[in-house]
C-alpha positions in Angstrom: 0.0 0.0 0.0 2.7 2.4 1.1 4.5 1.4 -2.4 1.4 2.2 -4.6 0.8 5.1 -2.7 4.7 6.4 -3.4 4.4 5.8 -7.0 1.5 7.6 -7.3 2.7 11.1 -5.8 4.2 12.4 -9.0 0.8 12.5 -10.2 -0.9 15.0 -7.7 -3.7 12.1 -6.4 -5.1 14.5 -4.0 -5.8 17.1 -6.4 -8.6 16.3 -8.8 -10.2 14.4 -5.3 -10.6 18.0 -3.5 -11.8 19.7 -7.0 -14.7 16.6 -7.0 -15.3 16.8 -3.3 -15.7 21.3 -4.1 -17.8 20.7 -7.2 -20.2 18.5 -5.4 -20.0 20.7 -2.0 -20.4 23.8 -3.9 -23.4 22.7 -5.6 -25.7 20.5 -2.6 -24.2 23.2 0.2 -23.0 25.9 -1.4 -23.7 27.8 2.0 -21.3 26.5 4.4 -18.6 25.3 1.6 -18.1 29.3 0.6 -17.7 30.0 4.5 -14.9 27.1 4.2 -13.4 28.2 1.0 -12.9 31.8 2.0 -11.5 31.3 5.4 -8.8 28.5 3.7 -8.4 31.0 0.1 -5.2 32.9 2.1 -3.3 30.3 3.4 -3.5 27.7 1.2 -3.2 30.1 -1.8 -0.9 32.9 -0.9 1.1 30.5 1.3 1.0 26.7 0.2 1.0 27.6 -3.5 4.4 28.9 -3.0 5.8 25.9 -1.9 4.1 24.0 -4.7 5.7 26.6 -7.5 9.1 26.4 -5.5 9.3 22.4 -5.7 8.2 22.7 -9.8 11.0 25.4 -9.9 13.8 23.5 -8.3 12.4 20.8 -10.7 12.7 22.6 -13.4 16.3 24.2 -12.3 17.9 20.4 -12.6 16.3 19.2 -15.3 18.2 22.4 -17.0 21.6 21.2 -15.5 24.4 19.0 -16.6 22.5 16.0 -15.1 19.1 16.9 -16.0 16.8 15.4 -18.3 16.4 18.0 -20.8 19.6 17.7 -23.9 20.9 21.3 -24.2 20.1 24.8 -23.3 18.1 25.5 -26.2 15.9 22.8 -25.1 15.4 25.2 -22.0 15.3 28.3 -24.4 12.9 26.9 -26.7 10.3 25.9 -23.2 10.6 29.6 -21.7 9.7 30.7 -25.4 6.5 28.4 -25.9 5.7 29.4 -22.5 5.9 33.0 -23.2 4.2 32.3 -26.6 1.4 30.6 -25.8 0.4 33.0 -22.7 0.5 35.9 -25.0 -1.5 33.7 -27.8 -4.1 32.8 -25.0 -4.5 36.8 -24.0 -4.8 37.9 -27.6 -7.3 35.5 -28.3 -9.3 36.4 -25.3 -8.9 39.8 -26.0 -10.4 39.4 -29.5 -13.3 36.9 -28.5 -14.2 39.6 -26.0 -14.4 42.6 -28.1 -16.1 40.7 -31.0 -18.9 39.8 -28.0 -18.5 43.7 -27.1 -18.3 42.8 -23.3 -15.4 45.4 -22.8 -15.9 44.7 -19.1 -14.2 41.1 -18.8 -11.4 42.4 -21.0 -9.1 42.4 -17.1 -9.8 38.7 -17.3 -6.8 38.6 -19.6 -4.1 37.1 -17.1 -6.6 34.1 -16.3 -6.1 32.8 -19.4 -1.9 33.0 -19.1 -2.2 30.6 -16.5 -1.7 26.7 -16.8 -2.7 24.4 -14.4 0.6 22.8 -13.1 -0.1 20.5 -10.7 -2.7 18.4 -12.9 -1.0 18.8 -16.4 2.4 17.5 -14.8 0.1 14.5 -14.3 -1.1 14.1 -17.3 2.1 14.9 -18.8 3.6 12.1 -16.9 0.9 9.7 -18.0 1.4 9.9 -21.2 5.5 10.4 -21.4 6.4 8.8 -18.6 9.7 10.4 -17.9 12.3 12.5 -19.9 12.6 15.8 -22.0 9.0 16.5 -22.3 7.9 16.6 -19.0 10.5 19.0 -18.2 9.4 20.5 -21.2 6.0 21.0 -20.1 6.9 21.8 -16.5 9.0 24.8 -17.9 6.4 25.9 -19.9 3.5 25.7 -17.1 5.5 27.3 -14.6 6.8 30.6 -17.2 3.2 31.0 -18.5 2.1 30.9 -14.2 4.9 33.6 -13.3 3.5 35.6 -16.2 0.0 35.3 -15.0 0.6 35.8 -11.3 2.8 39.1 -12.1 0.1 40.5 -14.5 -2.6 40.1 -12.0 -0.1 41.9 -9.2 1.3 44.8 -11.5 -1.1 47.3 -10.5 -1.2 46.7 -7.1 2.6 46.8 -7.1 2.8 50.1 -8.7 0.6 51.6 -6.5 2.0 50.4 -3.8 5.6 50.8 -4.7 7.4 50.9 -1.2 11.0 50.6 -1.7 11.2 49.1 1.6 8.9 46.2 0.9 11.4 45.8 -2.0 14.4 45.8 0.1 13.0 43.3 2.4 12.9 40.9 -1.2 16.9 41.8 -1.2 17.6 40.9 2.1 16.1 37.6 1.7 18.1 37.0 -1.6 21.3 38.7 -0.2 21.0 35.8 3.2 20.0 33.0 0.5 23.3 33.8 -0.9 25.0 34.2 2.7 23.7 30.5 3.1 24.8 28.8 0.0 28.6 30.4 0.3 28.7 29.5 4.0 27.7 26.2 2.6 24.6 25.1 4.6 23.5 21.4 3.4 19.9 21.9 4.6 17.0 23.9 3.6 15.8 25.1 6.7 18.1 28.1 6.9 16.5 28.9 3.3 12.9 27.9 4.4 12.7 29.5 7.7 14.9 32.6 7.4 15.1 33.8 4.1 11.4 32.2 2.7 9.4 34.2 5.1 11.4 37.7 4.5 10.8 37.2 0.8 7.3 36.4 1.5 6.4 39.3 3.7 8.6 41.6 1.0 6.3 40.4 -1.8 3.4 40.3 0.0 3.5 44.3 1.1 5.4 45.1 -2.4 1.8 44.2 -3.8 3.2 41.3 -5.7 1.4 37.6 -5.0 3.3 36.2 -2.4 3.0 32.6 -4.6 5.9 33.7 -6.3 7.9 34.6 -3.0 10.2 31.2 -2.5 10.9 31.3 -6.5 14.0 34.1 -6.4 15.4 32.0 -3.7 15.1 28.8 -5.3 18.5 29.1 -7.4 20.2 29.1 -3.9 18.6 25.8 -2.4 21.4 22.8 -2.1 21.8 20.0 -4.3 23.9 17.4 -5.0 24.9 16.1 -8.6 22.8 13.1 -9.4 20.9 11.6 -12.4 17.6 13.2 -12.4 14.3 10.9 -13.6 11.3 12.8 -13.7 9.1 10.0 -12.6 11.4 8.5 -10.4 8.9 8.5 -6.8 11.7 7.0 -4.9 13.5 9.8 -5.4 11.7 11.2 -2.0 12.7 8.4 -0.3 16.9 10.1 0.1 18.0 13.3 0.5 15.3 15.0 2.4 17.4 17.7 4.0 18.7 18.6 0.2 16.6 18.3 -2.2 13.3 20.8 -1.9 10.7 18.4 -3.7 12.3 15.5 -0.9 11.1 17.4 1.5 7.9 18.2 0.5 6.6 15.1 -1.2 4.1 14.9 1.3 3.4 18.0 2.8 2.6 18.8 -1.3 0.2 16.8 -1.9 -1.8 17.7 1.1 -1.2 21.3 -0.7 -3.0 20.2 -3.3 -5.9 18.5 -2.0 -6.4 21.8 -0.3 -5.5 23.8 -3.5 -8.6 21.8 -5.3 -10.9 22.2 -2.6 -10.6 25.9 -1.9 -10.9 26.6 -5.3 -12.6 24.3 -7.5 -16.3 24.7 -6.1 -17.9 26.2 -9.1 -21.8 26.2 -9.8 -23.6 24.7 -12.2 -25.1 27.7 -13.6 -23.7 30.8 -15.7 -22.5 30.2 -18.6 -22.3 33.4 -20.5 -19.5 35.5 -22.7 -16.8 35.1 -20.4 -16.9 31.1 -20.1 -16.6 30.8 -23.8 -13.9 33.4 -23.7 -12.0 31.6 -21.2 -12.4 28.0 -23.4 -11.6 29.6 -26.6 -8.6 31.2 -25.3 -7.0 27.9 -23.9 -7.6 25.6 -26.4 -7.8 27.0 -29.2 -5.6 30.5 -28.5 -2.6 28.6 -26.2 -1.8 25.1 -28.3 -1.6 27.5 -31.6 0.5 30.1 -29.7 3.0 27.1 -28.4 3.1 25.8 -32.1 3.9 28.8 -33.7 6.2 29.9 -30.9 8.3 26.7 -31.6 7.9 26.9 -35.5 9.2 30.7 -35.0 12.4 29.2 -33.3 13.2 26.7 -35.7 13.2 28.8 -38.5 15.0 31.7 -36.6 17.8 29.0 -35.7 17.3 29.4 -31.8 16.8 25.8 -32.7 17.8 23.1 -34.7 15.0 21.0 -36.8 16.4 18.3 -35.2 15.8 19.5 -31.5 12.3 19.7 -32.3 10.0 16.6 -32.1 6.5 18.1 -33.6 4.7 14.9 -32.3 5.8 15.7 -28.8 5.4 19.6 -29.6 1.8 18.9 -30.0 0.7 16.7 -27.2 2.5 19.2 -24.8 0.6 22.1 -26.6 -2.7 20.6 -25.9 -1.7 19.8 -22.1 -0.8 23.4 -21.5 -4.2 24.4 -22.5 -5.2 23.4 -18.9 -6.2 26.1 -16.9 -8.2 24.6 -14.6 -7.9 24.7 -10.9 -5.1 27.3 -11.4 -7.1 29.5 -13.7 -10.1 28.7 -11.1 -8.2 30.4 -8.6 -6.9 33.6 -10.7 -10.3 34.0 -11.4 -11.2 34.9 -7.6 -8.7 37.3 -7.7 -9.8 39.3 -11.3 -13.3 39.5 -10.3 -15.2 39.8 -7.3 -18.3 37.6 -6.6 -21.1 38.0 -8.9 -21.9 36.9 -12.4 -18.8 37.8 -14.1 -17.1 35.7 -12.0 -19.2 32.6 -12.1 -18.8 32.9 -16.0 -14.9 32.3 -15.6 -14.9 30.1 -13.2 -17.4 27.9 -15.4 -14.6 28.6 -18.7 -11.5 27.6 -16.7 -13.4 24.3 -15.2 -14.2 23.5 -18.6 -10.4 23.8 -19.7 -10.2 20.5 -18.4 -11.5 19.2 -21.9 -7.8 20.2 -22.5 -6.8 16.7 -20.8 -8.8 14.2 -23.1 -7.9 16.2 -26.3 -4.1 16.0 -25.3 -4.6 11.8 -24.8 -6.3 12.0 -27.9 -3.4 13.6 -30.1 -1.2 11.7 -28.4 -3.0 8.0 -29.3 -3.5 9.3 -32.8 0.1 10.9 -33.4 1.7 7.5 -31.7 3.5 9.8 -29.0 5.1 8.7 -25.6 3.0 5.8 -24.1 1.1 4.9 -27.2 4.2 4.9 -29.4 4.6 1.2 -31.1 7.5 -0.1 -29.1 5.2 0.4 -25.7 2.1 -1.1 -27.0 1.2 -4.9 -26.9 
C-alpha cells in the first residue's frame, strides 16, 4: 500500500479528489462550503501555493543542468519561449473573442487565461511520457506562463503600492540566500525558515502575489549532482534535508488536496460570454500560440529541426491548454463575486477538456506511451 501510494505522488492524487469533493460541496451546500473556501483561500493560496511553485522550480532548475533530463540549453530556451508564446496567444485571443462579444468589461480577465494548471497537467504529462525531455518540457512551460500570470494580476497593485522598503526586504532575503549557500549550509531550513518568510512578507506588502515569493530564492537551495528521472517517486525516499521536492513530497500533496478544494467549487449555472472566452482562449488560443512559438524558433535558428520533435510539440501544446484549478483560482482574484465571475470560473473548469484532447493527439500521433514499441 505504502508502495502504490509512493508511485503515485508524482501524479498529484489528491488534487482532482478536492476539485470533486468542491464541485459536489459547492453545488448540494454551497452555503457553508463558501464560508470554508474563504476562510482557507489565504493560506493555502498565498502561502502553500508557494511551496508548490518552488518544488516545480527546483524541478525545473535540474532538469536544465548537466544531469538533468532535458539535452541542451536551447531545449530550456525553446520551453521559456513556448511558455511565453502561448500565454501571449491565450490573451490575444481572449482579447479578441471579448471585443467581437462587445463585453469590454471582462477584457481584465486577460491574465486568467496565461495561467496553466501545473499540478494536474504534470500528471497528465507524466501519463502519457512517462519520464524525460517533455515533461520537463511542459513543467518549464506551465510554470513561465504561471509567473507571467501571477505578475500580470499583481502589476497594478505593485505600482501603486511601490514601497522601496517592501522591495528591500525581497533583497535581504536573496542577499541571506546567498549568505547560506557560500557558507555552505546542506539543509534547507536556513532557506525555508529565514530567508522564505522575509521574501514572503517583502512580496506580499510590495503588492506582488506572495506565490511567487520562494521562486527568487530557489537558485540558492542545495543539491547534490545526481541523475535526475522525472518520474522516479523514490527519489523522496533520500536526501530530504537537500533536495526541496524531498522534503515536500508529502506536505505537497496535502497542498493540493487543499488547492482543489478551496478553489474548485464552481456552480452549475452561468455560462455566458466570459466562459466561452475563457475555453476559446486555452484551447484553441494557447496550443496554436506554443506551435507557432516553436515553428518561429526553428526557423530563426534558436533551434535546430532536429531539436524539435513536432509529435511531442503537440501533445504538450494541448496539455498546456489546462487552466483549470489554477485559472479557477486567478479568477477569484480578477473579479469579485457575482456573475462575471461565475462565467470564468465555469470557462477555466471547462479547460479540463484540454486533458482528453491532449490523450487524444497523443494516441493518434503515436506519442510517448502509445508509441509502437510500448504497445502490446
Amino acid at each position: 500500500m505504502r508502495s502504490a501510494w509512493r508511485d503515485a505522488l508524482p501524479y498529484y492524487p489528491l488534487l482532482p479528489l478536492g476539485a470533486l469533493i468542491a464541485l459536489v460541496w459547492a453545488n448540494a451546500a454551497g452555503e457553508s462550503y463558501f464560508r470554508m473556501a474563504q476562510a482557507l483561500a489565504f493560506p493555502v493560496n498565498d502561502i502553500g501555493v508557494a511551496f508548490g511553485l518552488a518544488s516545480l522550480a527546483q524541478e525545473v532548475l535540474e532538469a536544465a543542468g548537466p544531469d538533468g533530463t532535458l539535452p541542451s540549453r536551447r531545449h530550456v530556451w525553446l520551453a521559456i519561449a513556448s511558455g511565453v508564446g502561448g500565454a501571449l496567444a491565450a490573451a490575444v485571443a481572449y482579447a479578441i473573442y471579448v471585443h467581437l462579444a462587445h463585453e469590454q468589461v471582462l477584457i481584465q480577465g486577460w491574465p486568467i487565461v496565461c495561467s496553466v494548471d501545473v499540478f494536474f497537467g504534470v500528471a497528465v504529462a507524466r501519463s502519457v511520457f512517462r519520464r524525460g525531455a517533455s515533461v520537463s518540457t511542459f513543467v518549464i512551460l506551465a510554470v513561465v506562463s504561471d509567473i507571467i500570470a501571477l505578475v500580470m494580476i499583481s502589476w497594478r497593485t505593485c505600482v501603486a503600492a511601490a514601497d522601496p522598503t517592501a522591495w528591500s526586504l525581497i533583497l535581504i532575503a536573496l542577499l541571506l540566500s546567498l549568505a547560506f549557500r557560500w557558507l555552505g549550509a546542506r539543509t534547507l531550513w536556513p532557506y525555508l525558515l529565514i530567508a522564505g518568510p522575509i521574501a514572503w512578507v517583502g512580496c506580499y506588502w510590495a503588492g506582488l502575489h506572495p506565490a511567487l515569493a520562494l521562486l527568487p530564492i530557489v537558485p540558492f537551495f542545495p543539491r547534490a549532482r545526481r541523475p535526475l528521472a522525472d518520474f522516479d517517486a523514490h527519489r523522496h525516499d533520500r536526501s530530504s534535508v537537500t533536495h526541496f521536492e524531498s522534503l515536500m513530497a508529502y506536505p505537497l500533496q496535502l497542498v493540493a488536496f487543499l488547492f482543489g478544494l478551496v478553489n474548485a467549487g464552481v456552480l452549475w449555472r452561468g455560462v455566458d460570454t466570459a466562459t466561452w472566452a475563457v475555453l476559446v482562449a486555452s484551447l484553441a488560443g494557447r496550443p496554436l500560440g506554443v506551435l507557432a512559438t516553436t515553428a518561429g524558433a526553428a526557423i530563426s535558428g534558436l533551434v535546430r529541426d532536429g531539436d524539435v520533435r513536432w509529435r511531442d510539440v503537440s501533445v504538450i501544446a494541448f496539455i498546456g491548454s489546462i487552466g483549470g484549478v489554477f485559472a479557477l483560482f486567478l479568477s477569484t482574484t480578477v473579479f469579485p463575486d457575482g456573475p462575471l465571475l461565475m462565467e470564468t470560473k465555469l470557462g477555466a473548469l471547462a479547460t479540463f477538456a484540454g486533458a482528453p484532447l491532449a490523450l487524444i493527439v497523443a494516441r493518434a500521433l503515436r506519442v510517448g506511451r502509445f508509441a509502437p514499441d510500448r504497445q502490446g
